[in-house]
C-alpha positions as CSV (number, residue, x, y, z in Angstrom):
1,X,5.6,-15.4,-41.3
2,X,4.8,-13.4,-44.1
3,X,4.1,-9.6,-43.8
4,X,0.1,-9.9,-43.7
5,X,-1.9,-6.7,-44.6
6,X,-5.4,-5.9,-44.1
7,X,-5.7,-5.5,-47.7
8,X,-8.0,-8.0,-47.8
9,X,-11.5,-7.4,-48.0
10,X,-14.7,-8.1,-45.6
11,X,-15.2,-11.3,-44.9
12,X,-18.3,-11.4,-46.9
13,X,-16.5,-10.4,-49.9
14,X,-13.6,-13.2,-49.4
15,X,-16.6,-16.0,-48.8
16,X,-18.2,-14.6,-52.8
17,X,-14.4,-15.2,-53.9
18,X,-14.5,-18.5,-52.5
19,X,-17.7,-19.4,-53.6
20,X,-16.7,-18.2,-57.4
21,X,-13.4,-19.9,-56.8
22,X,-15.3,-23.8,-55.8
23,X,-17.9,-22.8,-58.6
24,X,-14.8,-22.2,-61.1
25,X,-12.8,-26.0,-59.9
26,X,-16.6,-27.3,-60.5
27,X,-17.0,-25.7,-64.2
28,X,-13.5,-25.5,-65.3
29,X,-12.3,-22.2,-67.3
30,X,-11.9,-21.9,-71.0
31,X,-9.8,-18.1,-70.6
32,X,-7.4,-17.2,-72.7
33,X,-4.1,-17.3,-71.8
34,X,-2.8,-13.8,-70.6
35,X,0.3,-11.9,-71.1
36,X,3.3,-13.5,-68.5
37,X,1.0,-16.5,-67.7
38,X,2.3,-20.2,-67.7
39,X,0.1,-22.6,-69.5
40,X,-3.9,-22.8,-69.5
41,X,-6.6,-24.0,-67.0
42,X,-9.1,-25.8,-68.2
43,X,-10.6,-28.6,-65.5
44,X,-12.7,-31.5,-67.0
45,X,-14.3,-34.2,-65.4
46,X,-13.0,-33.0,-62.1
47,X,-9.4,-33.4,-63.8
48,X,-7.1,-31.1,-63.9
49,X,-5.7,-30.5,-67.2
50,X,-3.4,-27.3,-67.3
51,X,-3.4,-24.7,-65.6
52,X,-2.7,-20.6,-66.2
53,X,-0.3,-18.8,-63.4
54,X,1.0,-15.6,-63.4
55,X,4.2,-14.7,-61.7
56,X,3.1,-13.4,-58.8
57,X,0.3,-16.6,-58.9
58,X,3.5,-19.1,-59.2
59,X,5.4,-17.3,-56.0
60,X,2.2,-17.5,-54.2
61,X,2.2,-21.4,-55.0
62,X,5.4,-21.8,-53.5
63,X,5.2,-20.4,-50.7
64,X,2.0,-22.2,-49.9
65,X,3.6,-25.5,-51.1
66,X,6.6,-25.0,-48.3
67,X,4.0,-23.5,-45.8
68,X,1.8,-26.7,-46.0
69,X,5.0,-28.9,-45.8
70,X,6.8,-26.7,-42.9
71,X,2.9,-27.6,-40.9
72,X,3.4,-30.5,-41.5
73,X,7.0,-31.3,-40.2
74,X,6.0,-29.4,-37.1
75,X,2.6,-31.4,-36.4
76,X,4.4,-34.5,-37.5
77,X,6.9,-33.5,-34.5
78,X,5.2,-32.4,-32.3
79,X,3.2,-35.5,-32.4
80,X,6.1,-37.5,-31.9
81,X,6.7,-35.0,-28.8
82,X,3.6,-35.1,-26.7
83,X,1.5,-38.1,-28.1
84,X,-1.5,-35.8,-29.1
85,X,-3.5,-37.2,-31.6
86,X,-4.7,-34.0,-33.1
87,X,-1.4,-33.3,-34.0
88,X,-1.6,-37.0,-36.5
89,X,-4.7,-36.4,-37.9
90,X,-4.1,-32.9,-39.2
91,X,-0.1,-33.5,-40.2
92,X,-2.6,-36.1,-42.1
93,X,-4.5,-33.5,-43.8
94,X,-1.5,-31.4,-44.6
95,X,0.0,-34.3,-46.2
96,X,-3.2,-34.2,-48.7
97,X,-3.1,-30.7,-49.4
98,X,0.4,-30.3,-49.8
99,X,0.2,-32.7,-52.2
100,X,-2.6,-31.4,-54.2
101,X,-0.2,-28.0,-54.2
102,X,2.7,-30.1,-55.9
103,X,0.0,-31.5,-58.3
104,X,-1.4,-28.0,-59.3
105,X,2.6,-26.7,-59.5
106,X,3.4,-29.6,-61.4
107,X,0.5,-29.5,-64.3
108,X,1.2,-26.1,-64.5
109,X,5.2,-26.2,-64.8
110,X,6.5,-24.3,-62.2
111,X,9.5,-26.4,-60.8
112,X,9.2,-27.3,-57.4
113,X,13.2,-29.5,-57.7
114,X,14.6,-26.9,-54.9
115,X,11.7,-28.3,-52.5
116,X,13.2,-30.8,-49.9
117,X,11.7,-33.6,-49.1
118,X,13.4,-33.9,-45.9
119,X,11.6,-32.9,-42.3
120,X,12.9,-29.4,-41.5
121,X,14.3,-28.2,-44.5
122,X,12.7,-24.7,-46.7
123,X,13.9,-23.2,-49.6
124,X,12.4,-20.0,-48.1
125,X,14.9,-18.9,-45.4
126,X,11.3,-16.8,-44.1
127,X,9.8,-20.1,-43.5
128,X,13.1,-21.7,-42.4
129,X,13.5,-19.8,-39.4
130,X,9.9,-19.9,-38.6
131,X,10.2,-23.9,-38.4
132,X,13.3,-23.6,-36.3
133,X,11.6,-20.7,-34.1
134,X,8.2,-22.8,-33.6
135,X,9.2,-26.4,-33.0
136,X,11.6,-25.2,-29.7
137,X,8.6,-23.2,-28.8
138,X,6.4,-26.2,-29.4
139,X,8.4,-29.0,-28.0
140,X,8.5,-26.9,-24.3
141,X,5.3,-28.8,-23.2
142,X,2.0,-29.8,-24.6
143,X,0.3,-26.4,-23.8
144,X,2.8,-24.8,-25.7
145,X,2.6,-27.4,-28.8
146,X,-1.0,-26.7,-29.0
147,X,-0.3,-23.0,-29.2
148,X,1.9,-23.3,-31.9
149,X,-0.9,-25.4,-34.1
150,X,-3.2,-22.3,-33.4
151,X,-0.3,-20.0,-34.5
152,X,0.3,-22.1,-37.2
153,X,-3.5,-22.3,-38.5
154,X,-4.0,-18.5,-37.5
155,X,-1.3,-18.0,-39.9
156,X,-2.2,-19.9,-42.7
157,X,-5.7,-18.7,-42.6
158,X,-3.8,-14.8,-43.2
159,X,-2.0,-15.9,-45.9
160,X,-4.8,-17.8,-47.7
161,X,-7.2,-14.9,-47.4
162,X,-3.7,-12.6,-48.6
163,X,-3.5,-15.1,-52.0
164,X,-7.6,-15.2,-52.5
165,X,-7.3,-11.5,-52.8
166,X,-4.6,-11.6,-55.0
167,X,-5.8,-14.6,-56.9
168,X,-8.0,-14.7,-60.0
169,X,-10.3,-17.2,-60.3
170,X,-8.6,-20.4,-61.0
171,X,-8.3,-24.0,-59.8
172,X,-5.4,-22.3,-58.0
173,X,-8.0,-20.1,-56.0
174,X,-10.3,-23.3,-56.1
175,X,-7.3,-25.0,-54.2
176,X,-7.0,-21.9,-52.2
177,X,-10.5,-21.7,-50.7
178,X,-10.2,-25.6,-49.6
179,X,-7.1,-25.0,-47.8
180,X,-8.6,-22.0,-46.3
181,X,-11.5,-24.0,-45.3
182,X,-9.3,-26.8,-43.8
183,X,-7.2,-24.3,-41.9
184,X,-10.3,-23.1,-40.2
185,X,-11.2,-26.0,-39.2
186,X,-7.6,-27.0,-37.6
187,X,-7.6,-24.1,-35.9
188,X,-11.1,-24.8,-33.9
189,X,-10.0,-28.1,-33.3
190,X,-6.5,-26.7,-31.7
191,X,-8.8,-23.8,-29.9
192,X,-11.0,-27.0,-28.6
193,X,-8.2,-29.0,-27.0
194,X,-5.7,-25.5,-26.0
């Protein structure tokens, strides 16, 4: 997991980013490129068109993009595991965001080739272990695979609010603030059934 700070702000000041990041996907962004970025954002008709990343911006991406796909092998597993349907239906949504990631990485150029498709294997040695680590813990019983989407969500939730911070307001950030959302909503449905 990654070393999460309380540099984030209060929680009222993360929902105003996340508002100004939806209102930004909604109205696309004419900026000027800036120094170090990679391409231009600019979002019509609900299209995206190009998009501007800075470095740190484009590490952030990654990491979300193996993130979303190491939840997803693990719910996909653990599903296989212990039969719980939860565990389908939001591999299912992880499926759909971490697509949208690959889309965003990929109209903005940052190459994603070192991503595996294969179940279980991260560029990021980080999230590598923590797959490894998690699914044994996971596959003990079903009280312990629920615990482990609750970690996973609690998790994910940090990290999101970590890149909102750290995120201008881009479709990136637009992205951002739905994955946020969804994680929030995994997590009270792994809280509901734990």
């Amino acid at each position: 997991m990654r070393n999460i700070s309380n540099k984030y702000k209060t929680d009222k000041e993360i929902e105003m980013k996340k508002a100004q990041n939806k209102q930004m996907v909604k109205t696309g962004n004419n900026a000027e490129m800036q120094k170090g970025s990679v391409n231009a954002l600019m979002v019509q008709d609900g299209e995206i068109q190009d998009i501007t990343l800075n470095e740190a911006e484009v590490e952030s991406l990654l990491y979300m993009i193996e993130m979303e796909k190491m939840a997803l092998d693990i719910y996909d597993a653990l599903y296989e595991l212990t039969g719980i349907e939860d565990f389908d239906v939001i591999s299912n949504s992880e499926q759909k965001y971490y697509d949208k990631l690959l889309e965003v990485a990929s109209k903005a150029g940052v190459d994603t080739t070192t991503i595996s498709d294969e179940a279980g294997v991260y560029t990021n040695s980080e999230i590598q272990d923590l797959y490894t680590t998690l699914l044994a813990q996971g596959s003990l019983s079903s009280e312990d695979a629920v615990s482990v989407g609750i970690l996973i969500e609690q998790t994910d939730i940090a990290d999101l609010q970590s890149a909102l911070e750290d995120t201008d307001i881009t479709l990136l950030g637009g992205v951002y603030s739905h994955l946020l959302d969804a994680s929030q909503n995994h997590l009270a449905t792994f809280e509901s059934i734990a």
